[in-house]
Steps between C-alpha positions, in 0.01 A plus 500: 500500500303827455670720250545831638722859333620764662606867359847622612541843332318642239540707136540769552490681139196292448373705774571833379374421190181461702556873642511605145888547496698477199791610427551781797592348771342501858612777767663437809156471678347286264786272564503459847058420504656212250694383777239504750211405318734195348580414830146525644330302180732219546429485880112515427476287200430173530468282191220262424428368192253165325521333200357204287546359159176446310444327160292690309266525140422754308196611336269758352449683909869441563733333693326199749714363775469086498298445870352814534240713421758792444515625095694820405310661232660723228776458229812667688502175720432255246821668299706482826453135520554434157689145457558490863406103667329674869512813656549599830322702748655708739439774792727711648505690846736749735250440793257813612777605691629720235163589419436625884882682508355679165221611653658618817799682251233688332325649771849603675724551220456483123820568318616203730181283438575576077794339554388231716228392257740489187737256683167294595433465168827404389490274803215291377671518177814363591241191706344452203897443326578252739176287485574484134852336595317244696308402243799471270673307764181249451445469168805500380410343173258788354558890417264737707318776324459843667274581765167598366316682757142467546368841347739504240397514121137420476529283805242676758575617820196301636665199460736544803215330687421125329894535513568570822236222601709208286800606709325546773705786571308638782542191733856428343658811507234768630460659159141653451357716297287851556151581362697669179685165419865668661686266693540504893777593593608697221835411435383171346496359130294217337603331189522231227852340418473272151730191492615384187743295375583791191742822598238733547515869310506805686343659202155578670609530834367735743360853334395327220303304656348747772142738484676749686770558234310849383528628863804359638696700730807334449496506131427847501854489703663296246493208676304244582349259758603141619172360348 
């Protein structure tokens, strides 16, 4: 049977984080566009998602994925896979509804379509959360590292494409890319999950292991991202 998720309600404090909240809290009219625009993200989203386990070697140009012609160059990769037995591949849509309510929010209203867009990503977020429970619902027997986005560390942005095509993400889940490597729709993530049979740190997780760390807009909130 096809595996399938579906989003119910969605954080919101994640979401104002998003809006650059911290500690003040929202006004009454910032509170009600959460209620609508949570309400109209969970009507529009619609979840799709692909993965695969790969074996995998490493050497000097990276990480090469057994049966393909795919390798991940750079050392943040290699370190995120450290010890672990295969890795898997995953991609991660809302559907280009959201993307075509976004559009429509910012030509018509833009405090709303703010709001709208930091649910959408939290949205996606929250997909991504759940795929990872699928996959600990199938291998049972191994600890999952975090997701490692493609972009992340010295992992290039231009790999999105030999990565989409191993998933075959655009036929699968209609996940494509633009000419400046960005995925379409928008609210989507790509990413590498190591299984090992170790407990994994959390030591290098995220920031650590990200290019934008310098530039961050979250971190220059305090927080950071889901990464």
């Amino acid at each position: 049977m096809e595996k399938s998720i579906k989003l119910t309600s969605l954080n919101r404090k994640e979401a104002l984080r998003y809006l650059g909240y911290k500690k003040n809290a929202p006004d009454e009219r910032v509170e009600e566009l959460m209620d609508e625009c949570e309400e109209l993200v969970l009507k529009t989203a619609v979840p799709r998602f692909i993965y695969k386990k790969f074996d995998f070697t490493v050497n000097e140009d990276g990480v090469a994925f057994k049966n393909t012609s795919m390798v991940l160059p750079g050392e943040s990769i290699k370190k995120h896979l450290y010890k672990c037995d295969s890795a898997i591949c995953m991609a991660v849509t809302i559907s280009e509804g959201i993307d075509r309510q976004l559009r429509v929010l910012q030509l018509t209203d833009m405090a709303k379509a703010l709001v709208f867009d930091s649910l959408a990503s939290v949205a996606v977020e929250q997909a991504c959360d759940k795929v990872e429970e699928l996959l600990r619902e199938e291998y049972p027997d191994y600890y999952q590292t975090f997701r490692f986005g493609i972009g992340y560390g010295d992992l290039p942005i231009s790999m999105q494409a030999p990565f989409l095509k191993v998933l075959d993400a655009s036929k699968k889940i209609g996940l494509n890319l633009n000419k400046s490597y960005m995925l379409a729709p928008v609210k989507s993530v790509t990413a590498v999950i190591g299984l090992t049979k170790e407990p994994v740190s959390t030591e290098n997780r995220g920031c650590a292991t990200c290019n934008l760390n310098k530039t961050c807009a979250y971190r220059g909130m305090g927080g950071h991202c889901s990464g």
